[in-house]
C-alpha positions as CSV (number, residue, x, y, z in Angstrom):
1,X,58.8,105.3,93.2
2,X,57.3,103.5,96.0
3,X,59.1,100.1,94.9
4,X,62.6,101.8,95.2
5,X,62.2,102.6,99.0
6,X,60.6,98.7,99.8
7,X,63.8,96.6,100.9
8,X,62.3,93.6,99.7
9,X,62.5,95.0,96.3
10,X,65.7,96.8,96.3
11,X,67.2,93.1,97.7
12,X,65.7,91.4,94.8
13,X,66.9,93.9,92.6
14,X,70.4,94.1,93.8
15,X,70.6,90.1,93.5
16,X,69.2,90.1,90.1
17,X,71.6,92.5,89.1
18,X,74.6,90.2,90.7
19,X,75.3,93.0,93.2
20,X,76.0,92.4,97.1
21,X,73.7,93.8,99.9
22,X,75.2,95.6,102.6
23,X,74.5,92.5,105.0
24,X,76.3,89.9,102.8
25,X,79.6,92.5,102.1
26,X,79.4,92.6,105.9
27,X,78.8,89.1,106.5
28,X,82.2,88.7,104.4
29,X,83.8,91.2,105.8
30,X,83.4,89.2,109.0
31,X,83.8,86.1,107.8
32,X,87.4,87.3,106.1
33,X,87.9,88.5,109.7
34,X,87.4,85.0,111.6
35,X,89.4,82.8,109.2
36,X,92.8,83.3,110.1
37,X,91.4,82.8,113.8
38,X,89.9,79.8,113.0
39,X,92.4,78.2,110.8
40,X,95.8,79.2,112.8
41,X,94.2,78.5,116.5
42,X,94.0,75.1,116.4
43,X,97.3,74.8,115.0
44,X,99.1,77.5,117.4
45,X,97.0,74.9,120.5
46,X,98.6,72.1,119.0
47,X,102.3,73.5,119.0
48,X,102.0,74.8,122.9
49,X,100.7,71.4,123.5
50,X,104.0,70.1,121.3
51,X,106.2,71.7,123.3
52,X,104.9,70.3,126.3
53,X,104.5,66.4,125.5
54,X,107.5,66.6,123.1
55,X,105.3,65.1,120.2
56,X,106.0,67.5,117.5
57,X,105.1,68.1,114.9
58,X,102.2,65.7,115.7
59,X,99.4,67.7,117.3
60,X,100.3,71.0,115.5
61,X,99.9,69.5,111.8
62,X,96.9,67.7,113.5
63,X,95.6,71.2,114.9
64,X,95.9,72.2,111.6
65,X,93.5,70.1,109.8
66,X,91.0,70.6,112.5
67,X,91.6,74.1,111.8
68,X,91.4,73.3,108.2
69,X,88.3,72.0,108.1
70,X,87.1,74.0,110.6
71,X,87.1,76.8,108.4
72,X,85.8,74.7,105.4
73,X,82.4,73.7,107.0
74,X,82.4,77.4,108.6
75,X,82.4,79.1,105.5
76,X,80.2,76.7,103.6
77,X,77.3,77.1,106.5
78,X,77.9,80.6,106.3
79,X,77.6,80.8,102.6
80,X,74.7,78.5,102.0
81,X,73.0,80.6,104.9
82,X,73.6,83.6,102.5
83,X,72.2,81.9,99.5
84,X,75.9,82.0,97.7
85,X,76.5,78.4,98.0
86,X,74.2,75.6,96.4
């Protein structure tokens, strides 16, 4: 009874099982949360900064793929940090 109540165990448990923990579904949860941020800022940066220099679509396509892979390495960190990613 004593090994249900040990976190350690009930972790290893769950991951056996192929369940999620409370702190990776909120890690997600977060991380569903940011991307939209991270992706779109870049390229919403790059269109103010179109309008002003009268380059588009130049540095929004450009803020784009920063955003882009931005997000990539992001989630990759974040899900190697998490043990989900090899």
């Amino acid at each position: 009874m004593d090994e249900d109540l040990d976190p350690k165990t009930a972790k290893r448990n769950a991951t056996k099982r192929g369940e999620v923990t409370w702190n990776q579904a909120l890690v997600l949860a977060g991380l569903a949360m940011t991307i939209p941020g991270l992706l779109f800022g870049p390229a919403a940066l790059g269109y103010w900064l179109d309008m002003i220099f009268h380059t588009a679509p130049w540095l929004a396509v450009s803020g784009f793929v920063v955003g882009l892979l931005g997000t990539a390495i992001d989630v990759w960190v974040i899900l190697r940090r998490m043990g989900l990613a090899e």
